[in-house]
N, C-alpha and C positions, 0 to 999 in steps of 0.2 A: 866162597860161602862156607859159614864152619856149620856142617854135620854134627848135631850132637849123637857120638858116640857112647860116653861115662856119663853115670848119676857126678850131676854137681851139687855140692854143699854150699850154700851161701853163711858164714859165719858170723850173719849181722841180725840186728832185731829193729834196722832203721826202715821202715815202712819207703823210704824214697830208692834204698839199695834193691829192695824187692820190686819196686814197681819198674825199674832204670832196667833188670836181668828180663826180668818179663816180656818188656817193652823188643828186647833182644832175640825173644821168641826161645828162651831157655826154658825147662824144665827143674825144677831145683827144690831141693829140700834144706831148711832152715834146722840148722845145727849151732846152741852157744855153749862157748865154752866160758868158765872164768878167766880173766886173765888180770892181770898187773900193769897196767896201762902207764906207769912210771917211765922214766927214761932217764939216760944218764944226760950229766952237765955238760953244756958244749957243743951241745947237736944243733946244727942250724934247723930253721921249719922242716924240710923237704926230708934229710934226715930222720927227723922226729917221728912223721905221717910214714915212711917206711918200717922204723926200727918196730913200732908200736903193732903195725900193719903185718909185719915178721911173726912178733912175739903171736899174734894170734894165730896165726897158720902152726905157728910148732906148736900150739897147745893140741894140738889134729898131729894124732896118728900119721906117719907115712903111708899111703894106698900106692898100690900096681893102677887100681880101677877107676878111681873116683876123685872127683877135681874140686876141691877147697877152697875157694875165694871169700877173702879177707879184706878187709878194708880199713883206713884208719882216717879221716879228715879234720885239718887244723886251720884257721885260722890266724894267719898272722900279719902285726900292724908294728911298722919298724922294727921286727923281730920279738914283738910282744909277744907270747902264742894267748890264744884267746880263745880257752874252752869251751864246755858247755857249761851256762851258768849254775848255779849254787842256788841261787834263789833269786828274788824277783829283783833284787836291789842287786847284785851285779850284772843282771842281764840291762837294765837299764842303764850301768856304769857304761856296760861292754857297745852298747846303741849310741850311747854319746860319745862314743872315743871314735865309730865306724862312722858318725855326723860329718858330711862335706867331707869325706875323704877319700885316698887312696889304701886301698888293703892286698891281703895273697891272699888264696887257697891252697892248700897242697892236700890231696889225697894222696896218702901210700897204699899200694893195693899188692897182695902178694897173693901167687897162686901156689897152693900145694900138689901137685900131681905127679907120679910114676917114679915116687922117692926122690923128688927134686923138687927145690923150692925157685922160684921165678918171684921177683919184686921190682915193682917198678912207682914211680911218683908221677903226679902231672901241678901243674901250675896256673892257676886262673889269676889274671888281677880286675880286683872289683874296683870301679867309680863309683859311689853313691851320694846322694844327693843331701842337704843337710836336711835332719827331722827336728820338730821342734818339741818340747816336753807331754803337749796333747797326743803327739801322734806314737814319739816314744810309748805313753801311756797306752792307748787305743790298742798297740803293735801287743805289747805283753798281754793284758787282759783279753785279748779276742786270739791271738793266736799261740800262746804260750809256749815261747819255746827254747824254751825249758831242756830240752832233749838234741840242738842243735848246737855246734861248731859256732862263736862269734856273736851267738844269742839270735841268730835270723836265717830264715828259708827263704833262698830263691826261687822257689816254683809260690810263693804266697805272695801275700801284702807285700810285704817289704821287698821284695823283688821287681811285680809290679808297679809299684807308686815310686821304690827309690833306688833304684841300680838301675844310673845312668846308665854306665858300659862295661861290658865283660871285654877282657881281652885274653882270650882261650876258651877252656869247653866249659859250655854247659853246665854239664851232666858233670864236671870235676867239680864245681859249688853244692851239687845237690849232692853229692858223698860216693859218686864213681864214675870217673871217667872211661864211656861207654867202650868208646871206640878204639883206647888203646887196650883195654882189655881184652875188647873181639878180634885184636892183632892177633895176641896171644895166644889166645884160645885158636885162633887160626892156624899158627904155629905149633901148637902142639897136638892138633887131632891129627 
């Protein structure tokens, strides 16, 4: 069982990373920094979701005391990466490209703690079912998600009515895979 010893900083403003640390029975304070969320050419997804995932922890001081978790989560379809949409008309683009298909998740999660940095990825593959232009429609207007990886949340609609099958964690589609984090965190208290 990990003991929380050190205040930890969650370095997200994603309401599902907060609720996933919670759920974990952590104590934590919400710290952002700006960051540059660019990345160089050539990086596969997994890559991507780390390097991004990285650059946030070093925007964070090195601490002796206090434990930094960072997170980055991409969607990717044949090596498309598939952000968070622009506006309403790519996130509808981004629903009809995910229609009857297969896709990845990759979260990069890196932890900052005792002048070391730790980074690691996890891997989900979504099934989802095909949507047709009403429910595309219904999915933006009612749940706007506008603020998600791929244009869509797995704990809502679109998870419920249309992800057939996950094949991996969870909690890596909603923006932090719990359990390899609490390895971690196990490992280093």
């Amino acid at each position: 069982m990990f003991i929380q010893k050190h205040p930890i900083i969650l370095a997200s403003k994603s309401p599902r990373r907060q609720e996933l640390l919670k759920g974990l029975g952590l104590d934590f304070t919400i710290e952002l920094k700006d960051v540059d969320e660019s990345y160089p050419a050539g990086l596969n997804p997994a890559d991507i979701a780390v390097y991004i995932s990285n650059q946030k922890a070093l925007a964070f001081s090195a601490s002796k005391d206090t434990i930094v978790i960072t997170a980055d989560t991409i969607v990717a379809l044949h090596n498309e990466i598939l952000g968070k949409p622009k506006d309403k008309e790519e996130a509808v683009e981004m629903l009809r490209k995910l229609s009857g298909g297969i896709h990845q998740v990759y979260t990069g999660v890196t932890v900052n703690f005792n002048r070391s940095v730790y980074s690691f990825y996890d891997l989900t593959t979504v099934h989802c079912s095909t949507l047709n232009e009403e429910e595309i429609d219904f999915y933006i207007e009612n749940y706007k998600p506008f603020d998600k990886a791929g244009s869509y949340g797995v704990q809502d609609w679109f998870g419920l009515a249309k992800v057939e099958k996950l094949e991996g964690s969870y909690t890596n589609v909603m923006g932090l895979p719990t359990e390899k984090l609490y390895q971690l965190l196990q490992k280093l208290a």
